[in-house]
ZAMARGU-4260 file (C-alpha; in steps of 0.2 Angstrom, whole numbers, plus 5000, padded with zeros to 4 digits):
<rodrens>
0) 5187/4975/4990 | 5174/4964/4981 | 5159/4969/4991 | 5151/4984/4983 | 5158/4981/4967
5) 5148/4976/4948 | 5153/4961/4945 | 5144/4948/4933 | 5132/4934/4937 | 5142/4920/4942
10) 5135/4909/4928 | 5131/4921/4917 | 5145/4915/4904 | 5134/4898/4904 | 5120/4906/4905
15) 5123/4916/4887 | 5132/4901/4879 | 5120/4887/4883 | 5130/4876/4896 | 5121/4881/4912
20) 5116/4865/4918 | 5098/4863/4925 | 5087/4849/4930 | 5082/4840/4914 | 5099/4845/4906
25) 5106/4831/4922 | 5114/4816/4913 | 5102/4802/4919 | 5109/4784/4921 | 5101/4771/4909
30) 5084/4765/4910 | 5077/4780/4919 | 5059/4781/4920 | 5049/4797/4914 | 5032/4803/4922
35) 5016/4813/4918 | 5000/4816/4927 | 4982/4812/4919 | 4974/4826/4923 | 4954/4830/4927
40) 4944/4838/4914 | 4932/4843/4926 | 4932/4860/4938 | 4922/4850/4955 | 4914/4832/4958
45) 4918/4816/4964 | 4928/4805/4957 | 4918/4788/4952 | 4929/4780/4942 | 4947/4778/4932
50) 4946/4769/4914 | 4965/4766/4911 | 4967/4751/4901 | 4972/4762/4885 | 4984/4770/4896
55) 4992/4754/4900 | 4993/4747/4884 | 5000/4764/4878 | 5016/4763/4868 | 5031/4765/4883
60) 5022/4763/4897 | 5029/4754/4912 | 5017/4756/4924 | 5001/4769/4930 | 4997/4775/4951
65) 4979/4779/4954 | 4980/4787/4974 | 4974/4767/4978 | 4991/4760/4973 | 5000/4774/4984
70) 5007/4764/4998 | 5007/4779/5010 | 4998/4798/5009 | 5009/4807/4997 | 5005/4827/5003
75) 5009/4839/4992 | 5003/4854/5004 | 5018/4867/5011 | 5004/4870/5027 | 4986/4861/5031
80) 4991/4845/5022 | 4977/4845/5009 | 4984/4842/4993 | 4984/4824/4989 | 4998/4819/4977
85) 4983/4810/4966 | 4965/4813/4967 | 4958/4804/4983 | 4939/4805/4977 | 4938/4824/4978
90) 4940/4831/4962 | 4943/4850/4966 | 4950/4859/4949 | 4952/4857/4929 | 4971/4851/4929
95) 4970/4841/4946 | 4981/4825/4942 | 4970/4810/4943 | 4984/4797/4940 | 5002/4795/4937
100) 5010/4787/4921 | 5027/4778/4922 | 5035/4776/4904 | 5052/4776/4896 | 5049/4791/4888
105) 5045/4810/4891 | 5033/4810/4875 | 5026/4792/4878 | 5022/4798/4896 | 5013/4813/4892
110) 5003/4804/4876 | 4999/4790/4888 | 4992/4802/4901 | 4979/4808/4885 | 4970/4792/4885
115) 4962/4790/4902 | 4945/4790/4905 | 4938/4798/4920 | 4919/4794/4926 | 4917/4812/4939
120) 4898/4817/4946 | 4901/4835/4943 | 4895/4848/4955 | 4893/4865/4951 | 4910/4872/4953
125) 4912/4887/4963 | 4925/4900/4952 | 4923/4916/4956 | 4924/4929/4971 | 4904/4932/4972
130) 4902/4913/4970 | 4914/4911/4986 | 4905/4924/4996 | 4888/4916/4993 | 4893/4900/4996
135) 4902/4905/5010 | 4918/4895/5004 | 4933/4899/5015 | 4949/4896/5022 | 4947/4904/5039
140) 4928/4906/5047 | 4927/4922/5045 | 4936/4938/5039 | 4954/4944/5048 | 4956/4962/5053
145) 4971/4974/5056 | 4967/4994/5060 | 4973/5008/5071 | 4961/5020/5078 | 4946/5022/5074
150) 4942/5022/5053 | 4924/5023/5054 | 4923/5037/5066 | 4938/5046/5054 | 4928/5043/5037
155) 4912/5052/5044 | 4918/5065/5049 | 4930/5068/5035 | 4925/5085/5022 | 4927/5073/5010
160) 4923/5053/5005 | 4924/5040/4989 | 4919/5022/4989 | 4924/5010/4976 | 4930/4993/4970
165) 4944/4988/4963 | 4949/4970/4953 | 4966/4965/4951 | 4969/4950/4942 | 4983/4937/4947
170) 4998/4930/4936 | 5007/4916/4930 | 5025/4915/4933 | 5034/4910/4918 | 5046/4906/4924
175) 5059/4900/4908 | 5063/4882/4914 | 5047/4873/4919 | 5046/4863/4936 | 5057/4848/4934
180) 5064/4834/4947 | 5075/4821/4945 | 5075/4807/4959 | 5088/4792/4959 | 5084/4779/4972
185) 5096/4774/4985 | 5101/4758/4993 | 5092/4761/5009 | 5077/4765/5002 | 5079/4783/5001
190) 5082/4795/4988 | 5094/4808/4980 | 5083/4821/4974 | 5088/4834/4959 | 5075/4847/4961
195) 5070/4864/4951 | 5065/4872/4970 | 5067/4887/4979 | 5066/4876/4996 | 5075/4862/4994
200) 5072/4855/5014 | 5053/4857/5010 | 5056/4844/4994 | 5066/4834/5007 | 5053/4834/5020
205) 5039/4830/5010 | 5048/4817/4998 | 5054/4807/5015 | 5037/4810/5022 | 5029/4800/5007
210) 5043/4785/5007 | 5040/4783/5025 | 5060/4787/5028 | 5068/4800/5041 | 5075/4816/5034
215) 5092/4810/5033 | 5087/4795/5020 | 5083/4810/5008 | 5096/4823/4998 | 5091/4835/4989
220) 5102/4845/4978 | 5095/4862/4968 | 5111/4869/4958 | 5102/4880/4948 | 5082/4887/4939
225) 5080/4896/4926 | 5068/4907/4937 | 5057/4904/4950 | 5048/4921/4956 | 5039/4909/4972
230) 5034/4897/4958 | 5045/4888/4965 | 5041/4887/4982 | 5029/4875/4984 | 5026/4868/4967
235) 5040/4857/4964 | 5035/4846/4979 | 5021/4836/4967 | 5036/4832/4955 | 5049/4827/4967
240) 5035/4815/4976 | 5030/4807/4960 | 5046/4803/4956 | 5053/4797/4974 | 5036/4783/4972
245) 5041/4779/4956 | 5056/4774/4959 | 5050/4767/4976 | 5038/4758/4965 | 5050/4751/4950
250) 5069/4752/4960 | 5074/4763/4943 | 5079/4781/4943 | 5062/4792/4937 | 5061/4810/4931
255) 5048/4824/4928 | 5045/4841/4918 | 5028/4849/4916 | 5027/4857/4897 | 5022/4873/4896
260) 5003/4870/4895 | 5002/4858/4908 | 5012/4868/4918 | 4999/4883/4915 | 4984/4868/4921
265) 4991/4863/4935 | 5003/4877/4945 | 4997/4889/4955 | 4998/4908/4952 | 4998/4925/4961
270) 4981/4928/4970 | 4967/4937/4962 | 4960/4951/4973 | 4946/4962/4973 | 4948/4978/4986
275) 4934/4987/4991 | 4940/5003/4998 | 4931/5018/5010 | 4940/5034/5013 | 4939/5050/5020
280) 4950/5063/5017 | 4952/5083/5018 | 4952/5098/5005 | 4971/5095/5003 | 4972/5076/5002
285) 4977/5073/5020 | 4967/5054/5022 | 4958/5055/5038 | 4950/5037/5036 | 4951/5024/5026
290) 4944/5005/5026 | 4947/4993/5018 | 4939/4976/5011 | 4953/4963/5003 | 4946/4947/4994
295) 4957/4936/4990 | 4954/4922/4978 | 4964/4906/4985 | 4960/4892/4973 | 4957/4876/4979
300) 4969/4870/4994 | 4978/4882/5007 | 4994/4883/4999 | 5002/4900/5004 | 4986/4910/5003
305) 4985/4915/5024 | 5001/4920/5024 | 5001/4929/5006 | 4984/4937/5010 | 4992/4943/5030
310) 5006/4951/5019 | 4995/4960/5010 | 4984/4967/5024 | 5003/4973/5029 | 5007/4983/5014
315) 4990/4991/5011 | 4996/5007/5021 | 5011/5006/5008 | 5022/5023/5012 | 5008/5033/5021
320) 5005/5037/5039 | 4985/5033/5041 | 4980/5036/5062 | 4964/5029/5057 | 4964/5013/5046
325) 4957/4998/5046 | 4959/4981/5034 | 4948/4966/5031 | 4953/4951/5023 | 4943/4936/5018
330) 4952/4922/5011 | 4938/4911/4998 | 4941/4893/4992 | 4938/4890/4974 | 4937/4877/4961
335) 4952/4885/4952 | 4972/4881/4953 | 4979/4885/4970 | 4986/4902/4970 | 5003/4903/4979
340) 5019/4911/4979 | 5022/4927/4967 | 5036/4939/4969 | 5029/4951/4982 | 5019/4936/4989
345) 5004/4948/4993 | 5015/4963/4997 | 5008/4970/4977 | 4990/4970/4979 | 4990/4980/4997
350) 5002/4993/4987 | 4992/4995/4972 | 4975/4994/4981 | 4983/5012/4991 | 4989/5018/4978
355) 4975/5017/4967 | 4965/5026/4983 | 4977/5040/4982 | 4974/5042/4962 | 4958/5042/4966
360) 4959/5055/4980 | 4969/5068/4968 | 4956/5065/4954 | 4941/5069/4965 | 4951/5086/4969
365) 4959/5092/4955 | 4975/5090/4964 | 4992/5083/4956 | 4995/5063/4964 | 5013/5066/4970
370) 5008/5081/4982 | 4995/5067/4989 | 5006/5057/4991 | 5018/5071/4999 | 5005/5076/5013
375) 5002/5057/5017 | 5019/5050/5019 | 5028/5045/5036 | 5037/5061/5042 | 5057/5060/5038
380) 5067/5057/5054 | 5069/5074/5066 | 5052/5082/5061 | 5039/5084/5075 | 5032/5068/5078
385) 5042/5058/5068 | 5048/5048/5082 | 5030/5040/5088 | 5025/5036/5069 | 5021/5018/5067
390) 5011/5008/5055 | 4995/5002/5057 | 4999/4986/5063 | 5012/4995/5076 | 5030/4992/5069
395) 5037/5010/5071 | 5044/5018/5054 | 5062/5027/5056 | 5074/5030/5044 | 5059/5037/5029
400) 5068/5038/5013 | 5053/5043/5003 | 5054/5064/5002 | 5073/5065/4998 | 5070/5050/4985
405) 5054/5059/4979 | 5063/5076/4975 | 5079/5066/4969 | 5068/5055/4956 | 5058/5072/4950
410) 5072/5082/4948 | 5082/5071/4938 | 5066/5064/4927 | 5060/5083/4923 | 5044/5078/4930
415) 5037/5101/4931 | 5043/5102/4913 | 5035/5085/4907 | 5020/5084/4916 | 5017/5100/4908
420) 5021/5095/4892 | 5009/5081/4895 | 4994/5094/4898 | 4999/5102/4881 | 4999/5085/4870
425) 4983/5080/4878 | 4971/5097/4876 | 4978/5096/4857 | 4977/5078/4851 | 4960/5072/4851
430) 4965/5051/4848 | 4981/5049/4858 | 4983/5054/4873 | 4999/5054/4885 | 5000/5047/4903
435) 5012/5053/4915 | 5011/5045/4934 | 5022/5041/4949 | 5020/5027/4962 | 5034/5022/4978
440) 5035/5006/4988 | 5042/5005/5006 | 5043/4986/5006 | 5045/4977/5024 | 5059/4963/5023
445) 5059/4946/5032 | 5046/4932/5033 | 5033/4933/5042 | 5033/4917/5048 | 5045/4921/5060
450) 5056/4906/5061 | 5060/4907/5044 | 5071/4918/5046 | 5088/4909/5049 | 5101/4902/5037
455) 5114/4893/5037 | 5132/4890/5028 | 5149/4879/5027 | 5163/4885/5021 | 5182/4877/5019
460) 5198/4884/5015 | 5209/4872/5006 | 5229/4872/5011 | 5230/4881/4994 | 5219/4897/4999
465) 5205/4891/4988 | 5190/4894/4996 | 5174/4881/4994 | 5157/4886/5003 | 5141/4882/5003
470) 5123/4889/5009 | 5105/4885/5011 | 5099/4899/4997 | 5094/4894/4979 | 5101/4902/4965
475) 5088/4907/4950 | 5094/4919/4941 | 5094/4932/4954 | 5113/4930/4956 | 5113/4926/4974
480) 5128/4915/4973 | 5139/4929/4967 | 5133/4940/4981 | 5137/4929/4995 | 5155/4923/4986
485) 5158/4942/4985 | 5154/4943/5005 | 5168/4927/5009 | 5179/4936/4996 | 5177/4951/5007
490) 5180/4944/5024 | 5198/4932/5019 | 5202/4947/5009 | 5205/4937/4994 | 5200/4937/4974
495) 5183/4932/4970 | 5190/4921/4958 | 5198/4910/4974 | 5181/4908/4980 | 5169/4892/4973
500) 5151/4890/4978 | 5143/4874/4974 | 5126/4867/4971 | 5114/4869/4986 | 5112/4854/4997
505) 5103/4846/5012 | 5118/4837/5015 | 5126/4850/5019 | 5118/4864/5025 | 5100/4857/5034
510) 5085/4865/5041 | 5086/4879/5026 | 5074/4892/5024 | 5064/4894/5007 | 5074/4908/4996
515) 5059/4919/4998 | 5053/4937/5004 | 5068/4944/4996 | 5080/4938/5010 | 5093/4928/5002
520) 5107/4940/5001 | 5104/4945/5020 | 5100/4927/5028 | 5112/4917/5019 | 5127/4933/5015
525) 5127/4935/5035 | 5127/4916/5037 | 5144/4915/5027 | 5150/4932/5033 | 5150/4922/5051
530) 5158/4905/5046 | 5171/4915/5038 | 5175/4924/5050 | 5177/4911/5064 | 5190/4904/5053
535) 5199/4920/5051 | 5197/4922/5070 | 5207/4907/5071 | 5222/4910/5059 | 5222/4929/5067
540) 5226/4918/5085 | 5239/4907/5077 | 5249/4921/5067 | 5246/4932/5083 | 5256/4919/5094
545) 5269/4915/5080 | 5272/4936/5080 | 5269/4940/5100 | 5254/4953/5091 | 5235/4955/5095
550) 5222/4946/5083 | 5215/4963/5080 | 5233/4968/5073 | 5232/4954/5060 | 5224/4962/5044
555) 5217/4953/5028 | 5215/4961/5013 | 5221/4961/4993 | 5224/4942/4994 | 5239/4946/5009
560) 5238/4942/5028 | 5248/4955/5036 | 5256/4957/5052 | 5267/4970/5062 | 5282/4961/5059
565) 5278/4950/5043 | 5268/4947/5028 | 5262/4930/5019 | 5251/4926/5006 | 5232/4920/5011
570) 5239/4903/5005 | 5252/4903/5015 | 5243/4906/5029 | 5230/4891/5022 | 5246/4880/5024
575) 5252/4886/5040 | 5235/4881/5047 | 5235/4867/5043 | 5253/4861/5046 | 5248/4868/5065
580) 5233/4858/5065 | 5219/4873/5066 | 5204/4867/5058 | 5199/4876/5041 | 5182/4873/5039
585) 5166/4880/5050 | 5150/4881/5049 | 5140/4899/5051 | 5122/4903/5058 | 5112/4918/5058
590) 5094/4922/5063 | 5086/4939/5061 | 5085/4950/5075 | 5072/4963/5084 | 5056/4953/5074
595) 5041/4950/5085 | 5024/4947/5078 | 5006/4941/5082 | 4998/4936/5065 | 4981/4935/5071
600) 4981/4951/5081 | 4987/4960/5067 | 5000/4967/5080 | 5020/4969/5082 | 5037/4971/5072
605) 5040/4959/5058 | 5049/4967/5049 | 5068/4969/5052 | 5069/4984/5041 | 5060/4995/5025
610) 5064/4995/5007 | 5061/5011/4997 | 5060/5017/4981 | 5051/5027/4968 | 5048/5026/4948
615) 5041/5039/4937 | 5033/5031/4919 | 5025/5038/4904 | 5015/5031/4891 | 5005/5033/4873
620) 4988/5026/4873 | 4978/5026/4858 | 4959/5030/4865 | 4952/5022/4848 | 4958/5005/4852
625) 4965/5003/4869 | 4983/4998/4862 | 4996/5011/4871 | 5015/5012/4872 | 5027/5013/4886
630) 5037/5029/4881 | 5048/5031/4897 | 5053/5026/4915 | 5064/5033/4927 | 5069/5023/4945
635) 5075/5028/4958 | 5077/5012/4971 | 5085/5009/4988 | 5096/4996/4988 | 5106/5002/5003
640) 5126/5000/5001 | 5123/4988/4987 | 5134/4972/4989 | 5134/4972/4966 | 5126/4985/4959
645) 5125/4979/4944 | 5114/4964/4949 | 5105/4974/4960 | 5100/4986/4942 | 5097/4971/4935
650) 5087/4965/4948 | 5076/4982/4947 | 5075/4983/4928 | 5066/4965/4929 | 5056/4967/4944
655) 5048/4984/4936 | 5044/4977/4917 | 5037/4960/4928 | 5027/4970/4939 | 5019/4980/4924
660) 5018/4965/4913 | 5005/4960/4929 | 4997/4977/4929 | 4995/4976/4907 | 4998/4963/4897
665) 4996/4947/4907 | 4977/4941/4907 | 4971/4925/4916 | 4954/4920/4911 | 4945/4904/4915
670) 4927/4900/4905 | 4911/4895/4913 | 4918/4875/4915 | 4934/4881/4925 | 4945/4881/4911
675) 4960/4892/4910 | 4960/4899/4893 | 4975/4907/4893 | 4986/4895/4896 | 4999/4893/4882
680) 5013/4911/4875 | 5001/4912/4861 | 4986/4919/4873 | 4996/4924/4889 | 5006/4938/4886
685) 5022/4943/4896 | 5032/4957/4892 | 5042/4956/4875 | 5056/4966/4870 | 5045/4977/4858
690) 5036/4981/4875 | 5052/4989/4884 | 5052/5008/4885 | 5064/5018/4872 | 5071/5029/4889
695) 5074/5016/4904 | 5084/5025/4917 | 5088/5014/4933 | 5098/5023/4946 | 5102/5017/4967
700) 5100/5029/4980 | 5116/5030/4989 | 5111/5025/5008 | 5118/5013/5021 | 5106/5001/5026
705) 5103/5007/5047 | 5098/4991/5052 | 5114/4980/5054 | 5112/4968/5037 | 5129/4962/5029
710) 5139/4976/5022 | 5123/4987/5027 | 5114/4982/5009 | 5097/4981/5008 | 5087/4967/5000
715) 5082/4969/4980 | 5074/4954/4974 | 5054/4958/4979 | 5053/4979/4980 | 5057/4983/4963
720) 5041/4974/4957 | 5030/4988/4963 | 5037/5000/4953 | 5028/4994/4941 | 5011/5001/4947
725) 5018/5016/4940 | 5015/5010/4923 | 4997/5006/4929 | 4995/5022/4936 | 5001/5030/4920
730) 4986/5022/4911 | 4975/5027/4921 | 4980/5048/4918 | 4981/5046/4899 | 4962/5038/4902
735) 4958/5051/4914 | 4959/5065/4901 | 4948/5059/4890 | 4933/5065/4901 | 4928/5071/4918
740) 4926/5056/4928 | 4937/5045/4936 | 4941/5028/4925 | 4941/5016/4939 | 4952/5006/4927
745) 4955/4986/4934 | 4970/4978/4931 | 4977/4971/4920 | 4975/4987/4909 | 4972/4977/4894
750) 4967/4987/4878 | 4949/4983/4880 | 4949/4987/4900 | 4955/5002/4895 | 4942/5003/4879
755) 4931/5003/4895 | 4940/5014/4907 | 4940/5027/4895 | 4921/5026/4890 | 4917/5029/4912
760) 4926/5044/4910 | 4913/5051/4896 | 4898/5044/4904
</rodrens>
């Protein structure tokens, strides 16, 4: 049986040798067109003025849009509709595009876009979350609030209470190929759109909304990325817009690709938070209270940020049942890019701003962090009240993994032995000190924007047996397509090799979902599952009438259909259909079931089930210099009966190193203009190789999904990322023992944070 099985990424031979095929590699037709934005210099003002005659004389260039040669609003927005393709007088960030140049070269295009003069009345940007909450620059009029109980009550009456603040920066994707369209123009005025995006319809809808043309004038087709992490989401649609007018505007094919550092100037990132927290607790760590303050930093336009910022009052209960909890969210507008999608998409901050209260917690008492965390968590099924235990926004919590995972992870990663060793090293060594720490996740999987959750498929079976589907997923690296050709595989009972999946497409599979909130594998897997099976629902009719047998006694499996009385080859049968006439192709829905939620009550179920999992991580920090090493990590993740394990480790060994690259190494600073400093490898700094633990043990906890997903897997994609707070965590001991106070360490943990985090613990 293919599912369950390791098999290799189904591109990863083109991947390694160079022949994957993505957007700019597309062989274009001749005389196609290449674009580049002219982008503001200035953080917030009003656009007075466009001096662009150096632009148009430029080497190359055909011709240059300014918003007033736009013959319709080109929207760029995934929501409120305020994102003007080109500025329309409002100038909101450094890095907004101003105007759009047309040449016959990538490198004539972007030189071009260099030699525009903008006249802008600059205005006092607002950058900054104080800046935001003193201006009062919102999204939303005021703050949105989720709680159970009664937190203020529980805090002042608590033995025990801390108050703090806690900043946590955001991130830049990276992903390794930069946003890229391609659009040819078609003879009815529409367009075939070649796109680097993780929701192709979305490209379609708003491409067709800026030509003026119904859906069906527009196809979009994604084959591939080289990564997206939510990057993707959204962002490609200011490409694929430019594109579609300009070859409105000229008649001739027109491409796109950001370099790197405009890509940096002009994408959105992950939110920046800052979470102030109030929590009452007892003399063993049992939280009786807790309140907390989230302030999320949105950029300039709406973006993602209400949903981002819901998902993250969701998550910061993370694993722990709190009776008495309550979560306030302000969402602030700011002269800044437009933070958007990110791997976790919000779910990261509310884990981290828990689990930074329960370090907290065990470092006022004295007490170790993982028996905290012990005495908080949701009771495992069959203990007294497990039953009645529900989150604070309602959604009951069966089926806790977290104690059998916890003791599985501890045992096999020697944690008594090493944490002890940890204690010896640090009383000894008076300069390097050794950090030892463990953080879970229980991850809630769907959308919750409730009707995304649906996919769609199409699959045909040729008269050979070869099997051709196709699905409304994107594939970027994650290897989705693999997953769900294992899933067809699985159903005709056929080799994987018999199976083709092609490049996703509006033509053929509409109304598609954003691959998103780790739900690719179950939206689109069970999409296929249920195409496949109407067509072996048929060929089980017709060979149950040639043999007088029941459909149930006609079995598919190891590339043989099989009846009581005789056997053929899946081909065969591909044949006999259709020499009978019985159709081979179908198409296959599926929506999720049992979700229900009121976003602005804060109130129901929107989750269709829980991810878990657990890492334990150990590093070396110099306390001279802030520079540290991460020595070891051990994983421990919940993948439920895992469609490809070998994906799915794969899957978890990046989502941790991305999630501590977040949490360490990754550093987004913007001057006192609005200018993003970091905005080339040589100041932003991901994860390297060098930066990859010498002992990286990844294992899956073997366990069914309950809910009913395809093949009972559990979605891997977003989950895994959280681990990496571990790393964090570890930091955070290591500067811990240099004195008696609590570090308060921010993230990311750079080397002069933690310069700082170790001088609060002398002070």
């Amino acid at each position: 049986m293919t599912v369950g099985t390791s098999r290799p990424h189904d591109s990863a031979r083109l991947h390694v040798t160079g022949e994957a095929r993505y957007v700019d590699d597309i062989p274009t037709p001749a005389g196609t067109l290449h674009l580049a934005f002219g982008l503001s210099q200035t953080a917030a003002g009003q656009l007075e003025g466009l001096d662009l005659d150096a632009v148009r004389a430029a080497p190359g260039v055909v011709a240059v849009l300014t918003h007033a040669d736009l013959k319709r609003p080109a929207d760029c927005s995934p929501s409120a509709h305020d994102e003007p393709l080109l500025c329309d007088g409002a100038v909101h960030y450094l890095g907004q595009p101003l105007f759009l140049v047309i040449a016959d070269t990538h490198v004539n295009a972007r030189r071009a876009a260099r030699l525009g003069k903008a006249q802008i009345a600059e205005t006092t940007p607002i950058l900054t979350i104080d800046e935001a909450l003193a201006q009062g620059s919102r999204f939303e009029e005021g703050p949105r609030i989720y709680q159970t109980g009664d937190a203020g009550t529980a805090i002042a009456a608590a033995p025990h209470r801390l108050e703090a603040s806690f900043d946590i920066g955001g991130q830049e994707h990276f992903y390794l190929e930069g946003q890229a369209a391609l659009v040819l123009p078609t003879e009815d005025g529409g367009a075939q759109v070649h796109s680097s995006t993780q929701h192709p319809t979305e490209i379609q809808h708003k491409v067709a909304d800026a030509l003026g043309v119904p859906m069906h004038a527009v196809r979009v087709e994604t084959r591939r990325m080289g990564g997206g992490f939510g990057g993707k989401e959204s962002q490609g649609n200011h490409l694929a817009i430019a594109c579609a007018v300009a070859a409105e505007a000229t008649g001739r094919p027109c491409k796109m690709r950001y370099d790197r550092d405009d890509d940096f100037l002009i994408t959105g990132k992950r939110h920046d938070f800052r979470i102030d927290y109030t929590c009452g607790f007892d003399e063993t760590g049992r939280i009786l209270g807790l309140d907390f303050v989230q302030y999320t930093r949105c950029g300039w336009s709406m973006d993602l940020s209400l949903p981002v910022a819901d998902r993250a009052m969701l998550h910061a209960g993370n694993a722990y049942h709190l009776e008495n909890m309550r979560v306030e969210s302000h969402r602030l507008r700011t002269n800044t890019q437009s933070a958007t999608a990110f791997r976790g998409f919000g779910g990261p901050q509310g884990v981290i701003g828990m689990e930074r209260v329960i370090d907290h917690v065990a470092h006022h008492l004295g007490l170790d962090p993982i028996e905290v965390r012990r005495r908080n968590f949701y009771a495992p099924d069959g203990e007294n009240g497990a039953a009645d235990q529900t989150t604070h926004y309602g959604q009951p919590v069966q089926g806790f993994l977290l104690h059998e995972m916890t003791d599985q992870l501890l045992a096999s990663a020697d944690y008594a032995q090493r944490r002890e060793d940890v204690r010896q090293f640090n009383d000894i060594s008076p300069v390097l000190k050794r950090g030892l720490a463990y953080a879970p996740v229980m991850f809630g999987i769907s959308f919750t924007l409730t009707h995304l959750n649906q996919a769609g498929a199409l699959v045909h079976v040729y008269m050979d047996g070869s099997v051709h589907l196709n699905h409304g997923g994107t594939e970027m690296g994650q290897g989705l397509n693999q997953k769900v050709a294992q899933v067809a595989a699985a159903r005709f009972g056929i080799p994987l090799e018999s199976v083709k999946i092609t490049a996703t497409d509006t033509g053929k599979v509409p109304n598609t979902s954003a691959t998103a909130a780790s739900s690719g594998s179950d939206l689109n897997g069970m999409a296929v599952q249920v195409a496949c099976d109407e067509i072996r629902d048929r060929l089980s009719r017709l060979l149950a009438e040639k043999h007088q047998c029941t459909p149930a006694q006609v079995t598919f499996a190891g590339g043989k259909v099989t009846t009581p009385g005789a056997e053929y080859s899946f081909a065969e049968v591909a044949h006999l259909a259709w020499t009978e006439r019985v159709s081979l192709s179908a198409t296959g829905f599926y929506k999720t079931p049992d979700i229900k939620w009121d976003r602005i009550k804060g109130q129901g179920h929107p989750f269709f089930y829980y991810a878990y999992g657990c890492a334990l991580s150990e590093v070396l920090l110099d306390t001279l210099t802030g520079e540290y090493r991460l020595t070891r990590v051990d994983i421990l993740h919940d993948a439920g009966a895992s469609l490809n394990p070998a994906l799915d480790i794969g899957q978890i060994e990046g989502g941790y190193v991305q999630g501590a690259g977040w949490l360490t190494t990754e550093e987004l600073v913007w001057d006192a203009r609005g200018a993003l400093r970091t905005h080339a490898p040589s100041t932003y700094k991901i994860p390297g190789f060098g930066d990859q633990p010498d002992i990286f043990n990844v294992a899956l906890f073997d366990a069914g999904n309950r809910a009913d997903t395809v093949y009972r897997s559990k979605a891997v994609g977003e989950p895994p990322l959280m681990l990496g707070i571990s790393a964090f965590l570890a930091l955070s001991d290591a500067a811990a023992s240099c004195g008696a106070r609590y570090p308060r360490l921010s993230a990311p943990a750079t080397p002069e944070e933690l310069c700082r985090a170790i001088a609060r613990t002398r002070a």
